[in-house]
C-alpha positions in Angstrom: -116.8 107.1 -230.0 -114.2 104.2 -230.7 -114.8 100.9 -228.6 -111.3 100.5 -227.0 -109.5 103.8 -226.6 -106.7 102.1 -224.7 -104.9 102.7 -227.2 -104.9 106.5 -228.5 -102.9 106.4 -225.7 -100.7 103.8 -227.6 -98.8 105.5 -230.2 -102.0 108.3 -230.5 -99.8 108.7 -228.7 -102.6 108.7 -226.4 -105.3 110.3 -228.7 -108.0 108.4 -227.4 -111.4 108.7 -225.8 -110.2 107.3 -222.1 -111.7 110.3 -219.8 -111.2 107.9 -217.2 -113.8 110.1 -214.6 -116.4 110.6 -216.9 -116.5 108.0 -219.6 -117.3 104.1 -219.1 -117.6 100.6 -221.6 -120.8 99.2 -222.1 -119.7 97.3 -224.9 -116.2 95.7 -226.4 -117.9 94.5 -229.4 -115.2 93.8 -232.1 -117.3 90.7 -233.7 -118.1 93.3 -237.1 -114.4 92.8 -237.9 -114.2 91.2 -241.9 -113.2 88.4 -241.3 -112.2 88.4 -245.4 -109.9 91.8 -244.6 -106.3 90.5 -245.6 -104.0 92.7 -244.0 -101.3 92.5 -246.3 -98.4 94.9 -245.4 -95.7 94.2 -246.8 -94.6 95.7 -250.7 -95.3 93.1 -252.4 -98.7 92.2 -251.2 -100.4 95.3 -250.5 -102.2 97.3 -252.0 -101.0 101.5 -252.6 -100.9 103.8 -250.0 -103.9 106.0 -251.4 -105.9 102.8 -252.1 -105.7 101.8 -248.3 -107.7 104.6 -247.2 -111.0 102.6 -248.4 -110.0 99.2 -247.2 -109.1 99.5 -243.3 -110.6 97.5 -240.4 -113.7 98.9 -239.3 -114.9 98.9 -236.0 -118.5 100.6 -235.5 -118.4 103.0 -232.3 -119.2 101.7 -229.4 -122.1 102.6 -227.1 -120.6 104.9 -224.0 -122.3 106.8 -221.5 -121.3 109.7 -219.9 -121.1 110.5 -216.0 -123.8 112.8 -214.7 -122.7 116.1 -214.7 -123.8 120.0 -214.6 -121.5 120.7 -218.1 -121.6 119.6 -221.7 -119.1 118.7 -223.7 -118.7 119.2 -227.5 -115.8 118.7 -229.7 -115.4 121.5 -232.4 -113.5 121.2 -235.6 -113.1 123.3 -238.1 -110.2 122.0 -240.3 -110.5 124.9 -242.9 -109.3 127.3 -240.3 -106.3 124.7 -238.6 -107.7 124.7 -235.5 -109.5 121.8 -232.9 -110.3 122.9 -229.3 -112.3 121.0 -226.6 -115.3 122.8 -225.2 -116.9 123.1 -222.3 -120.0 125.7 -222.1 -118.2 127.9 -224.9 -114.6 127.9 -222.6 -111.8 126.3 -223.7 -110.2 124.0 -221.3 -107.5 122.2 -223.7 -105.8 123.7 -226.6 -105.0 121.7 -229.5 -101.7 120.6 -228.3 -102.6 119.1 -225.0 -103.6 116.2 -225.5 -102.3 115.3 -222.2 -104.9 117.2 -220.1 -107.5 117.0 -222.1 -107.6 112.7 -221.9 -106.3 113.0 -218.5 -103.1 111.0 -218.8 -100.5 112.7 -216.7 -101.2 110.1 -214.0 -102.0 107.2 -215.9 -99.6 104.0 -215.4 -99.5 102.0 -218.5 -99.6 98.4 -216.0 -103.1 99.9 -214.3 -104.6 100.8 -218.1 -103.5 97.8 -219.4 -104.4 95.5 -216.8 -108.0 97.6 -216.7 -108.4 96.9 -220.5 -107.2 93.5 -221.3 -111.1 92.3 -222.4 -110.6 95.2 -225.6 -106.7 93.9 -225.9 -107.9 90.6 -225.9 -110.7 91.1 -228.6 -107.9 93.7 -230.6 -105.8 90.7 -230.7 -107.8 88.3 -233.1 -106.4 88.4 -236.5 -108.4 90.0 -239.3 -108.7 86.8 -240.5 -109.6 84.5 -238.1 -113.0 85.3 -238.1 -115.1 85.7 -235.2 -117.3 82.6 -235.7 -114.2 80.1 -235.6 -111.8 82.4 -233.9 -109.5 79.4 -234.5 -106.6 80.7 -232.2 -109.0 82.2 -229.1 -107.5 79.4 -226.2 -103.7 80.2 -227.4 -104.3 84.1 -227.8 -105.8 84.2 -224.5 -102.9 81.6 -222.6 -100.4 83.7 -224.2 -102.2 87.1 -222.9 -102.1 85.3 -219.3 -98.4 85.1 -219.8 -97.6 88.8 -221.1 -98.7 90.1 -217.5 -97.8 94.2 -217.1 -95.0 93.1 -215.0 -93.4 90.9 -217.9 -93.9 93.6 -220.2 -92.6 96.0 -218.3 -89.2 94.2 -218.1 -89.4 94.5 -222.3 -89.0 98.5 -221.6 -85.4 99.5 -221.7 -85.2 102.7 -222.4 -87.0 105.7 -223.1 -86.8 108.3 -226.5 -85.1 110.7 -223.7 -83.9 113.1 -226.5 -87.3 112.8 -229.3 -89.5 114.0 -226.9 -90.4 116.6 -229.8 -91.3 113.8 -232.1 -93.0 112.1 -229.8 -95.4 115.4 -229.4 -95.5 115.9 -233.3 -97.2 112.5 -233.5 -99.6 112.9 -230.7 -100.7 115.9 -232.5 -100.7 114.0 -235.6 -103.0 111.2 -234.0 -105.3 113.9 -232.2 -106.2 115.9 -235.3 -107.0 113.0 -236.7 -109.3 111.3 -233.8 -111.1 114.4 -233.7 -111.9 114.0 -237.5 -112.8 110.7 -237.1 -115.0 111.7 -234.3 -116.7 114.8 -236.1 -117.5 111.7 -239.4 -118.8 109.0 -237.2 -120.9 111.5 -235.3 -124.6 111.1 -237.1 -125.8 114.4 -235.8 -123.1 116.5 -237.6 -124.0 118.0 -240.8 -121.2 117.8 -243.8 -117.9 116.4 -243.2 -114.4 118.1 -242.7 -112.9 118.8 -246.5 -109.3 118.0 -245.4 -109.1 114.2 -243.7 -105.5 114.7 -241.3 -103.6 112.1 -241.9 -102.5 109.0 -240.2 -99.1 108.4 -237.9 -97.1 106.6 -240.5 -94.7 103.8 -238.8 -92.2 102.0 -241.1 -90.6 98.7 -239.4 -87.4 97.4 -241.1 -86.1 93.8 -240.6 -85.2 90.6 -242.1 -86.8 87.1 -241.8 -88.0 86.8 -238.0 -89.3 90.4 -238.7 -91.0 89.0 -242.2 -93.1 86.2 -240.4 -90.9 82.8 -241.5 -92.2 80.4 -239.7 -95.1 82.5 -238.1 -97.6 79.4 -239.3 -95.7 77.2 -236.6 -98.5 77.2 -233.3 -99.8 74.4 -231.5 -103.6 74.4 -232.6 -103.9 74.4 -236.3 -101.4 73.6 -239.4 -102.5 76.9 -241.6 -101.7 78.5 -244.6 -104.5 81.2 -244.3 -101.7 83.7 -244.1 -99.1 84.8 -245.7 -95.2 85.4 -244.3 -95.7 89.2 -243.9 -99.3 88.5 -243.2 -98.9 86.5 -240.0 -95.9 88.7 -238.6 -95.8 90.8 -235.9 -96.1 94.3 -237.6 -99.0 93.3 -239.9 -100.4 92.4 -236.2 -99.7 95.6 -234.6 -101.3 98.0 -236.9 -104.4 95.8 -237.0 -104.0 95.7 -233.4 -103.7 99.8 -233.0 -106.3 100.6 -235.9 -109.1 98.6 -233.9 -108.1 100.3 -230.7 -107.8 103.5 -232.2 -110.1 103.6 -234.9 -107.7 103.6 -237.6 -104.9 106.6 -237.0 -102.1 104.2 -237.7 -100.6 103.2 -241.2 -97.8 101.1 -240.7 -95.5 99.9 -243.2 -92.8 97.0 -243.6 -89.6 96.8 -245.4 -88.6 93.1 -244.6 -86.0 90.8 -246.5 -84.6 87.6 -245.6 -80.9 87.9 -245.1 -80.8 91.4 -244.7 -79.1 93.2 -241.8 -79.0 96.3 -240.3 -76.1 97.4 -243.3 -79.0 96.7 -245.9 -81.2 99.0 -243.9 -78.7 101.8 -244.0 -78.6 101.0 -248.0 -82.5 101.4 -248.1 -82.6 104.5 -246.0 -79.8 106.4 -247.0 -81.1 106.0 -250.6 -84.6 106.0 -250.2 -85.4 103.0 -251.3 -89.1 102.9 -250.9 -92.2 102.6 -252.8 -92.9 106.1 -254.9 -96.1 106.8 -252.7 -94.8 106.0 -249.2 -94.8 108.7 -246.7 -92.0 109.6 -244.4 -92.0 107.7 -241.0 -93.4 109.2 -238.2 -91.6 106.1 -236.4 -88.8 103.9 -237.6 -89.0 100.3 -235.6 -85.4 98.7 -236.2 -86.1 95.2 -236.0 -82.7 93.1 -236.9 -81.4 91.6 -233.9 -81.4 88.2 -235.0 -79.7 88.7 -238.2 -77.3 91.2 -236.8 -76.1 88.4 -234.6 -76.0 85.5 -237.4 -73.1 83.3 -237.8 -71.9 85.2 -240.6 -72.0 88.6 -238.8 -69.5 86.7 -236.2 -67.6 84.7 -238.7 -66.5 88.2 -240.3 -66.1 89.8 -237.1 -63.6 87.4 -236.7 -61.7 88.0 -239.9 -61.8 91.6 -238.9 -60.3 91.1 -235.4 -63.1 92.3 -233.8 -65.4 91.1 -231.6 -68.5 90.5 -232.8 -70.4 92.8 -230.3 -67.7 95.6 -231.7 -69.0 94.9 -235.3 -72.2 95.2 -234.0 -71.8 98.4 -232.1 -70.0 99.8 -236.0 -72.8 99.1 -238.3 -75.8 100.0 -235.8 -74.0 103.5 -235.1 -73.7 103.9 -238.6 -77.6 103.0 -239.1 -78.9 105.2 -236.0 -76.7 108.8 -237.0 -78.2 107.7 -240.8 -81.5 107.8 -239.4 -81.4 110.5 -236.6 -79.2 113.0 -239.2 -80.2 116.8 -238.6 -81.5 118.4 -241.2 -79.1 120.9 -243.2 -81.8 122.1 -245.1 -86.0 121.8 -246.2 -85.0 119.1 -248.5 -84.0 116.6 -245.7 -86.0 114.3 -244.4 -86.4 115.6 -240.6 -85.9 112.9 -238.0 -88.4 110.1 -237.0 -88.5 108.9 -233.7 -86.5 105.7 -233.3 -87.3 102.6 -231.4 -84.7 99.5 -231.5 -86.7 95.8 -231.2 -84.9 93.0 -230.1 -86.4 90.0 -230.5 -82.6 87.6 -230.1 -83.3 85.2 -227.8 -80.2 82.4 -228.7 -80.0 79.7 -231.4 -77.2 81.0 -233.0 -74.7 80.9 -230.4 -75.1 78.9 -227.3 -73.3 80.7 -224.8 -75.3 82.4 -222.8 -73.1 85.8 -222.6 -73.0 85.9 -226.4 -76.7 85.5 -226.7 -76.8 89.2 -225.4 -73.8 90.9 -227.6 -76.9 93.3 -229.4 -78.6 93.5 -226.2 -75.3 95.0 -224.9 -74.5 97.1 -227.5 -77.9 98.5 -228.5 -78.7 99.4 -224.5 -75.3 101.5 -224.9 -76.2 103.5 -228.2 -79.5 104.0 -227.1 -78.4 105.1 -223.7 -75.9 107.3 -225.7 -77.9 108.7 -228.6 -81.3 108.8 -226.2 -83.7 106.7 -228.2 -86.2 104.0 -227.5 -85.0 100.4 -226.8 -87.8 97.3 -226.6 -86.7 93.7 -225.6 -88.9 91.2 -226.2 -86.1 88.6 -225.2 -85.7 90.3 -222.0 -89.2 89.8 -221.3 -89.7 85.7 -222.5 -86.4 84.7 -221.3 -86.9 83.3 -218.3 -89.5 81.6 -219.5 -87.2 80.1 -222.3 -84.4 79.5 -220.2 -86.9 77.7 -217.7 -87.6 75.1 -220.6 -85.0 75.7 -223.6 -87.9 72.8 -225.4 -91.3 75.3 -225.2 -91.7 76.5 -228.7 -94.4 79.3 -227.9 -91.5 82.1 -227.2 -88.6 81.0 -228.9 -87.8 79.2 -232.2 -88.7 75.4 -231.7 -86.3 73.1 -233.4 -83.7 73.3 -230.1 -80.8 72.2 -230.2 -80.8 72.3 -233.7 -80.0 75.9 -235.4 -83.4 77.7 -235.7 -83.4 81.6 -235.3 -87.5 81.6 -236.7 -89.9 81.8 -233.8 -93.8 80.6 -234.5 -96.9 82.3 -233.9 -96.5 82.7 -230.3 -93.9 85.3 -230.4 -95.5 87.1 -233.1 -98.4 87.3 -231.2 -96.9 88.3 -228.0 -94.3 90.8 -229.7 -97.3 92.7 -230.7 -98.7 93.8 -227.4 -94.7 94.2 -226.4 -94.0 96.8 -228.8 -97.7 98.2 -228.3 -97.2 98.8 -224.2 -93.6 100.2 -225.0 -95.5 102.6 -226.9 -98.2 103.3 -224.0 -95.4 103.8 -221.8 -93.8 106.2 -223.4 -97.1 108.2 -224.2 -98.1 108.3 -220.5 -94.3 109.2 -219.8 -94.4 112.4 -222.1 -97.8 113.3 -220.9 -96.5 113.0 -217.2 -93.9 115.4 -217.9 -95.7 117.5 -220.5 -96.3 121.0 -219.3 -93.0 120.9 -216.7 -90.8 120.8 -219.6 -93.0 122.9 -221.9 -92.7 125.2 -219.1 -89.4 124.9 -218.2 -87.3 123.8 -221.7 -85.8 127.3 -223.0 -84.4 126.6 -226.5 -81.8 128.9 -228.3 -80.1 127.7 -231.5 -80.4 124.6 -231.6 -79.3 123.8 -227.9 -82.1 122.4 -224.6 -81.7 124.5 -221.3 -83.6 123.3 -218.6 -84.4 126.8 -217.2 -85.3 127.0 -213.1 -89.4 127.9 -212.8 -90.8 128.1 -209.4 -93.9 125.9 -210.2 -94.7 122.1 -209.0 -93.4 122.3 -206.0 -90.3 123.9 -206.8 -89.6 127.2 -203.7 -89.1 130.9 -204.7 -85.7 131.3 -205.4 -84.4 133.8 -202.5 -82.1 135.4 -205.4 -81.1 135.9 -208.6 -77.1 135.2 -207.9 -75.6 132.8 -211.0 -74.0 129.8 -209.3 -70.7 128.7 -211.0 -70.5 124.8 -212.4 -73.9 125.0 -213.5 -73.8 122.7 -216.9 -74.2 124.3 -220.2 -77.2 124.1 -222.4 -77.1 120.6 -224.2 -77.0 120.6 -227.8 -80.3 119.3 -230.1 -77.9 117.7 -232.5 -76.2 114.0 -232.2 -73.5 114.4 -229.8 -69.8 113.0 -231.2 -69.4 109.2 -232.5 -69.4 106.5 -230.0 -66.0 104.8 -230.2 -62.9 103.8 -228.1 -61.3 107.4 -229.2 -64.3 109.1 -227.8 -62.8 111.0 -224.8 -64.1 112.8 -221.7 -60.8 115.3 -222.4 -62.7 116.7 -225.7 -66.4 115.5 -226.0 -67.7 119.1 -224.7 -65.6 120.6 -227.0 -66.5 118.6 -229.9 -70.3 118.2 -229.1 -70.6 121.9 -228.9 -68.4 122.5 -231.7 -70.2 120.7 -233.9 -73.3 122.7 -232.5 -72.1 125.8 -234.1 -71.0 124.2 -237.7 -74.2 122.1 -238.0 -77.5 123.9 -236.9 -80.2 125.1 -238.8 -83.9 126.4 -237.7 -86.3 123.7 -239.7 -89.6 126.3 -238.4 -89.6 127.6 -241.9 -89.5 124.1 -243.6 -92.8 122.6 -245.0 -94.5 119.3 -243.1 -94.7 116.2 -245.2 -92.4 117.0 -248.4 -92.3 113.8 -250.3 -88.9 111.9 -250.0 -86.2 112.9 -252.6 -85.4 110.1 -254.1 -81.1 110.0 -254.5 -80.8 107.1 -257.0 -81.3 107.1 -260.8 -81.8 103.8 -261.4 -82.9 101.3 -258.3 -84.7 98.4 -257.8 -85.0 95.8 -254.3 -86.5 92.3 -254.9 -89.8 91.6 -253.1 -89.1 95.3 -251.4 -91.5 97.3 -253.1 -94.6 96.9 -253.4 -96.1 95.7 -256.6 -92.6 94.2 -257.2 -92.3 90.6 -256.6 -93.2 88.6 -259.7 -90.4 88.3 -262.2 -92.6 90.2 -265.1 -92.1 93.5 -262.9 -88.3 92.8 -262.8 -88.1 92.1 -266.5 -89.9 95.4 -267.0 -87.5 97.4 -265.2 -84.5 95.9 -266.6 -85.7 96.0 -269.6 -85.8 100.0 -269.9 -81.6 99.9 -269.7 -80.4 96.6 -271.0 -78.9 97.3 -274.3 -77.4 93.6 -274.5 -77.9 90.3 -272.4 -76.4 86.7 -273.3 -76.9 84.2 -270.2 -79.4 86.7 -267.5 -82.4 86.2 -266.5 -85.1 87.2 -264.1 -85.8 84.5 -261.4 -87.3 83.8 -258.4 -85.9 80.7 -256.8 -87.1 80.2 -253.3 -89.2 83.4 -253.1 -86.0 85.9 -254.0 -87.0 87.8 -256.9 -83.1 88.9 -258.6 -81.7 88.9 -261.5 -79.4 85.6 -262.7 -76.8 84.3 -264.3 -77.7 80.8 -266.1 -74.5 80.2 -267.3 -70.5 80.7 -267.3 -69.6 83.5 -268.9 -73.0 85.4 -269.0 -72.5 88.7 -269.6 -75.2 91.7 -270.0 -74.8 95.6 -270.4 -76.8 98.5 -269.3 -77.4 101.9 -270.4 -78.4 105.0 -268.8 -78.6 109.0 -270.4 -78.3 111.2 -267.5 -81.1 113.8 -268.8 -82.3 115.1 -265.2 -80.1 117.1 -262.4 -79.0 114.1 -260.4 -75.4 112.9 -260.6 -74.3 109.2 -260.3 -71.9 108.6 -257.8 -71.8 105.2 -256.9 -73.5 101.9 -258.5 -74.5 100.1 -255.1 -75.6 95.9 -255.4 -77.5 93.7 -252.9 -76.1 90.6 -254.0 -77.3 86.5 -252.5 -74.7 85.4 -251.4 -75.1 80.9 -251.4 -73.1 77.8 -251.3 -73.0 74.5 -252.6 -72.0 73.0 -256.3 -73.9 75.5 -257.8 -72.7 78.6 -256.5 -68.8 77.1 -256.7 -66.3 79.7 -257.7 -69.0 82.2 -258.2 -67.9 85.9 -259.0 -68.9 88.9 -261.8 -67.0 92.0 -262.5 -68.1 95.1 -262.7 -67.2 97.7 -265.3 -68.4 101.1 -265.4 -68.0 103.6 -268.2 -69.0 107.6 -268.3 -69.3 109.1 -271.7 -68.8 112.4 -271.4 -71.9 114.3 -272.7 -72.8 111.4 -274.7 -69.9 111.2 -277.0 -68.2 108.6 -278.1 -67.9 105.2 -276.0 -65.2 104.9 -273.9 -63.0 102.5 -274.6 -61.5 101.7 -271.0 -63.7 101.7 -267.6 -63.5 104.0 -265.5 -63.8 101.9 -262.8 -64.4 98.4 -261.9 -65.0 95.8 -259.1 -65.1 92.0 -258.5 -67.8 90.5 -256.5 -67.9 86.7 -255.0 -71.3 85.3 -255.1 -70.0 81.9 -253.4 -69.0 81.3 -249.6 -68.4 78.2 -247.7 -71.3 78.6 -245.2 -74.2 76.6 -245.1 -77.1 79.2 -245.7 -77.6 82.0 -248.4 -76.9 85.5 -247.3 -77.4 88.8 -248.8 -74.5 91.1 -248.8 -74.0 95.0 -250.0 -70.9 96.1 -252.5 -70.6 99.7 -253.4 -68.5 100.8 -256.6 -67.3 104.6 -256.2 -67.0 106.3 -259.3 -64.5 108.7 -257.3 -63.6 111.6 -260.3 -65.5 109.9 -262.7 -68.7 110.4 -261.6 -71.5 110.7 -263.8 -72.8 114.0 -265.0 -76.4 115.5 -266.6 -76.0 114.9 -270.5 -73.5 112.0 -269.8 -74.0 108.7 -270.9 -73.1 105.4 -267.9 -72.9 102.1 -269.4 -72.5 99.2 -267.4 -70.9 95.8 -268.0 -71.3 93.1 -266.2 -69.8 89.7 -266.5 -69.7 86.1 -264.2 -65.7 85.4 -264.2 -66.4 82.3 -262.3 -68.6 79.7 -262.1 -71.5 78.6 -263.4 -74.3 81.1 -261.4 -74.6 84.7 -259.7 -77.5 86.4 -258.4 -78.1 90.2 -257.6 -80.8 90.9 -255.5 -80.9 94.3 -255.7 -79.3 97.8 -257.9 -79.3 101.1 -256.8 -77.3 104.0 -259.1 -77.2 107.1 -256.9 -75.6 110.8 -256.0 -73.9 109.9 -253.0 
């Protein structure tokens, strides 16, 4: 049985072995952990999904000891069958879906477990590779531990997934098939294994540069270079962290790009921008606060004539009703549950009452749309605004312009994000078999029906009182804006109730993730694509001519460059498979200086009609600037719509591309899709 358990509660979501009345710790012993185990994460460094299975931290069972007591208890699994069931003298006191009673968690507060645990957090905390001889980091791990009391994390919670509460069930039942497999493996008295190994909860964090690590390697006991960006961040932390606890049911995943924002996010979601082999999310973390409130975002609210919390309100609406979208049909992707991280603490604007525009305006969408919200700046801040000099919260550098925290916050936004997830374990589980109970769905809408259980009297009689609210609908109510109305919402909401639903019983778990985009390709997103060999290889297959590009990777940003002015190149695609091309979408960097003076490309797009002869004239075209005035390099999304001309099976697309201007220009990304 695994050493900590905390933590099945933790994103198990609570799939652990904590019987709290029958089951104690003898031992926390962590010390077997390879010390040689490089948890790299990210795309580029890690190794394929399948690969992974063989190369987790291990953690040998820990010794525990049962509570005297006249009954036995077995766990049975029999995997060929689909079916696990806890035991007790041949009666079954827990089916397979609750968890809840079987680990006892319905009155479990996530401050008492984690404040009766912190010796396995503690030991969960050391990186893979710090090894347990030097344990280099033990004196700052432990001071900043002291400081992330359950009170201080609790102000991080904000609020709770109050509409996924089905997801969040889906992965504790994801998470208990598979500790029961492990279980039934690690037990040395079971003959044969399970065939079928249940898979793990599959996370996927998104984010830009703070999310990536820059700067991690910043601390106040050792100048390192042991780990890598992605290696010393925060998510590569957490799933270390959860996989120790848990004995390995989490497989988390980043997508994390320096000068990305939350519009590049909706780029790599809507059009699946992932590695072939990555499985759909379980849990999407949203983890670009900091670049969502960047100078640029504000600078271009500006020119809009918006205010900057506005802007941030458009673009992270867009992103959440991407992400949360109902399925039409099997072929969707059905919703993960969402959690929102913010980690913006200040730096790029000093005002106080800016510094919390996304605070603002992701509290209200999340209050709105009822998904998760974590703030790790709500729980440091105090202790940053206390002493705007410490460097073990917030990015050190101050007053200088520094948005990249060190290892401290990296550290501490593990656990954060972890006890967000306890919370919101123990909060399902406390509530479990009420609204199981209670919850009467019809087509696609939630009615809370009246049961006279817990408490709740005999109701004297069966007379309907008037005013009693309808049944809510399970779809995302209408778009948050300033023409959103209590006059029509109802109306609208329920409305688009009965255009929009569709029963997703029938549809098959874990279908792989269509893939919308003929052609695609995101420097140092994927994995096994960051050297400029792999870009050259994939360019390579629809380059017909090139005078002036090259691959490159200045400064870590794999892209494809111009080297001189007038650089021109020309593509090449045979649409031979059912998939249309409706738009040619670039990620372009976006720099300043001599160099990128007067930078700017155009675009030309031609369709030849089932391969026949070349046009002569584009179809369409578009100019993009690769120069601004601002003193940092950005990465910014343009979208060419083909509109009429779109791109057809048997066609033929060719695309031109020449730099107008300047002596430089630098995509970072290419994605030709349906939509």
């Amino acid at each position: 049985m695994q050493t900590s358990t905390l933590f099945s509660f933790i994103l198990g979501f609570a799939i652990s072995s904590i019987f709290y009345s029958q089951i104690h710790f003898l031992t926390s012993d962590t010390s077997s952990i390879n010390s040689n185990n490089d948890f790299a994460l990210h795309f580029d460094e890690q190794p394929s999904y399948s690969e992974r299975h063989s190369q987790q931290l291990h953690v040998p069972p820990s010794t525990v000891v049962l509570d005297q007591s006249p009954v036995d208890v077995v766990v049975e699994i029999d995997l060929d069958e689909a079916t696990e069931s806890i035991v007790t003298n041949d009666k079954m006191i827990a089916d397979e879906n609750d968890m809840c009673t079987m680990l006892n968690l319905k009155s479990s507060s996530p401050s008492f477990i984690w404040k009766e645990h912190l010796e396995q957090i503690f030991l969960a905390s050391r990186h893979g590779q710090d090894s347990p001889d030097e344990y280099i980091w033990h004196d700052f791990t432990a001071k900043l531990l002291n400081y992330m009391t359950p009170q201080r994390l609790q102000t991080s919670i904000k609020t709770l997934p109050s509409r996924y509460w089905k997801q969040v069930g889906n992965i504790m039942k994801i998470a208990h098939d598979r500790h029961l497999y492990k279980q039934k493996v690690n037990n040395s008295n079971n003959k044969g294994n399970p065939k079928v190994e249940p898979r793990k909860v599959n996370i996927l964090v998104l984010g830009g540069s703070v999310t990536m690590g820059v700067l991690c390697h910043n601390n106040p006991v050792q100048v390192t270079s042991r780990f890598s960006r992605r290696n010393c961040a925060w998510p590569t932390r957490l799933e270390q962290f959860l996989n120790v606890l848990t004995d390995d049911l989490v497989d988390l995943q980043m997508i994390t790009l320096g000068g990305t924002n939350t519009e590049s996010a909706i780029r790599i979601w809507d059009y699946a921008l992932f590695p072939s082999d990555m499985p759909h999310p379980d849990i999407v973390i949203h983890a670009y606060s900091t670049n969502d409130m960047h100078v640029l975002s504000e600078n271009e609210a500006k020119n809009r004539g918006i205010t900057l919390e506005d802007m941030i309100m458009e673009v992270n609406q867009l992103f959440i009703r991407t992400i949360l979208k109902p399925q039409k049909d099997c072929t969707d992707r059905p919703p993960p549950l969402l959690l929102y991280f913010d980690d913006y603490v200040g730096n790029e604007q000093r005002e106080l009452l800016k510094t919390h525009s996304f605070a603002r305006a992701a509290h209200s969408l999340a209050s709105y749309y009822g998904f998760g919200l974590i703030s790790y700046a709500d729980a440091v801040r105090h202790l940053i605004y206390a002493d705007t000099s410490e460097d073990w919260f917030s990015p050190n550098d101050w007053p200088e312009r520094q948005v990249h925290p060190g290892m401290g916050m990296h550290i501490s936004a593990m656990w954060i994000v972890a006890f967000n997830m306890l919370n919101i374990a123990t909060s399902y589980c406390a509530s479990f078999d009420l609204e199981r109970e209670m919850t009467h769905h019809v087509k696609g809408a939630s009615k809370l029906e009246y049961v006279s259980k817990n408490g709740l009297p005999v109701l004297r009689n069966d007379k309907k009182l008037a005013g009693e609210p309808r049944a809510a609908p399970d779809i995302l109510p209408p778009e948050l804006n300033t023409n959103t109305s209590l006059n029509d919402i109802s109306s609208k909401w329920q409305s688009d109730l009965e255009s929009s639903y569709f029963d997703a019983s029938s549809c098959k778990a874990n279908h792989p993730i269509e893939k919308p985009c003929l052609f695609s390709w995101v420097g140092g997103l994927e994995r096994k694509f960051d050297k400029i060999a792999h870009l050259e290889k994939r360019m390579k297959q629809i380059i017909t001519t090139n005078d002036g590009w090259i691959s490159s990777a200045d400064k870590g940003k794999l892209g494809f460059e111009a080297i001189k002015g007038g650089a021109v190149f020309e593509l090449k695609i045979k649409l031979d498979k059912q998939l249309n091309v409706q738009t040619l979408n670039f990620m372009v960097m976006t720099s300043y200086g001599d160099k990128w003076k007067d930078s700017i490309v155009r675009v030309d797009a031609f369709v030849d009609r089932n391969g026949e002869t070349p046009s002569a004239d584009p179809a369409k075209s578009l100019d993009i600037e690769g120069f601004h005035d601002r003193h940092t390099s950005e990465t910014y999304n343009h979208k060419l719509d083909l509109g009429s001309y779109q791109a057809l099976p048997k066609d033929v697309l060719r695309v031109r591309i020449t730099l107008l201007g300047g002596t430089t220009f630098k995509f970072i990304g290419m994605a030709f899709c349906d939509h």
